[in-house]
Residue, then its C-alpha position, 0 to 999 in steps of 0.5 A: x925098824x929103821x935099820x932093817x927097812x934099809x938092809x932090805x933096801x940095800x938087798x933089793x937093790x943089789x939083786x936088781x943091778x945083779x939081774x941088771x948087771x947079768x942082763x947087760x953082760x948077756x947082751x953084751x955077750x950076744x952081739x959079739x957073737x953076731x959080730x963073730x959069725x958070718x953076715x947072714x944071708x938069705x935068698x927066696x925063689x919060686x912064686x906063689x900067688x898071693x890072690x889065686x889058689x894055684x895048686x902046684x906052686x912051691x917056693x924056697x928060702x935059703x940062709x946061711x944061718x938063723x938071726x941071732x938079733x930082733x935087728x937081724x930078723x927085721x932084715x930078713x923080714x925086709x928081704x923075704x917077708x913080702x912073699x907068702x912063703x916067706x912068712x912061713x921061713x920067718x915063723x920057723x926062725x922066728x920059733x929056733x930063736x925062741x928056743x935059744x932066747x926067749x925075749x928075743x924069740x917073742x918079739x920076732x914072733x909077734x913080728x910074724x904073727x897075727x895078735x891072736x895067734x901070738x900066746x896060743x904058740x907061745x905056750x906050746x913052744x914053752x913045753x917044746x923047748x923045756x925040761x920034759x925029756x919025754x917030750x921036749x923037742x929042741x930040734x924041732x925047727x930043724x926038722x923043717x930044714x932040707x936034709x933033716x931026718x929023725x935017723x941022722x938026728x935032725x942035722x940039716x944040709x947047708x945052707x938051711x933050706x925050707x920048701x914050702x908048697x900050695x895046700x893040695x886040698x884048701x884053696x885060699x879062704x876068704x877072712x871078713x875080719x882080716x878084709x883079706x884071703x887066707x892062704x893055706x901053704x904046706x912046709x916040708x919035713x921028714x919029721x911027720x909021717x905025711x912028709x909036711x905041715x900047714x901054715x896059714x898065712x895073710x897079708x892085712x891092713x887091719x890096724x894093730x897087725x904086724x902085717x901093715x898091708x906089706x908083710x905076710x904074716x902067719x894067721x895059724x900054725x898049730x901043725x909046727x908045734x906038734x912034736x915032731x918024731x923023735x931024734x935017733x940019738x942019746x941027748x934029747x936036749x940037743x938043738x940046732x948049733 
């Protein structure tokens, strides 16, 4: 009996520093990659007001590529997360990188987000990026970069660019539990067949929010995980490079 308590042992052991040993050699993996490509750069233009609804107002950001580290989107968040619509660029990196790591991918979600509105995208983006070829949309968040359309399979031009857009139609709401004023934006895309998507965002000083009174963060975006239209092209499991 001993003997087969330690036999166990020993194996568990081993597939825990295997797992262990794979985790680090991914790692490891991952870091050379970003030690590989191009410093990751980023720009915002355009004003949205963060206190009156203004209809009309539009802003951009522009990158070179996604963030491939929580480290990386911590940088971008510094250089463009102060801005509404920049929150909204944050959620559409935020979700391509949960689509290409999954641990990665949570905790700069949870970077961006509201902790309520953490699990409900989460879920969603699960079925997105998964094995279901019927359904599975891996180039989703391409769908939200200029240039992308179902009939050229949702490549994008470079550098990435998202516009983001004041609601036409929701002016800014009053939120008693944030103690702050929601701001409804639209994302454009060629990917629905009303040319854009909401995303709702705030900037709280509510205790336990990622938004700390300096970012915005994003409150509600069930629009950005509701398929696009399907890609013209015979891989439905072909994602963003």
């Amino acid at each position: 009996m001993k003997r087969f308590f330690v036999i166990t042992l020993w194996i568990a052991v081993a597939v825990l520093t295997s797992g262990l040993l794979t985790s680090s050699s991914y790692r490891e993996e991952d870091e050379a990659t970003v030690q590989n490509q191009a410093p990751i750069d980023v720009a915002i233009s355009g004003r949205i007001s963060h206190t009156s609804y203004t209809n009309g107002q539009t802003g951009k950001v522009t990158f070179n590529r996604f963030p491939a580290t929580v480290e990386e989107f911590e940088q971008v968040r510094e250089k463009i997360g102060g801005e509404p619509h920049g929150a909204v660029a944050l959620q559409i990196m935020a979700y391509e990188m949960y689509r290409r790591d999954r641990t990665i991918g949570e905790v700069c979600i949870r970077l961006n987000n509201t902790v309520n509105n953490v699990n409900s995208a989460t879920s969603r983006l699960r079925e997105l990026f998964g094995n279901d070829a019927g359904y599975a949309r891996p180039y989703q968040m391409a769908a939200y970069l200029n240039g992308a359309t179902p009939q050229n399979g949702y490549k994008p031009t470079q550098p990435y660019t998202i516009e983001v857009k004041v609601s036409d139609v929701r002016p800014y709401q009053n939120s008693n539990d944030y103690q702050t004023q929601v701001l409804c934006l639209t994302v454009l895309t060629k990917g629905k067949s009303n040319g854009s998507d909401i995303v709702e965002v705030l900037n709280t000083l509510k205790p336990g929010e990622p938004s700390e009174g300096k970012y915005f963060i994003v409150f509600n975006s069930p629009s950005l995980y509701s398929q696009v239209q399907a890609a013209s092209f015979a891989n439905p499991f072909q994602g963003l490079e």
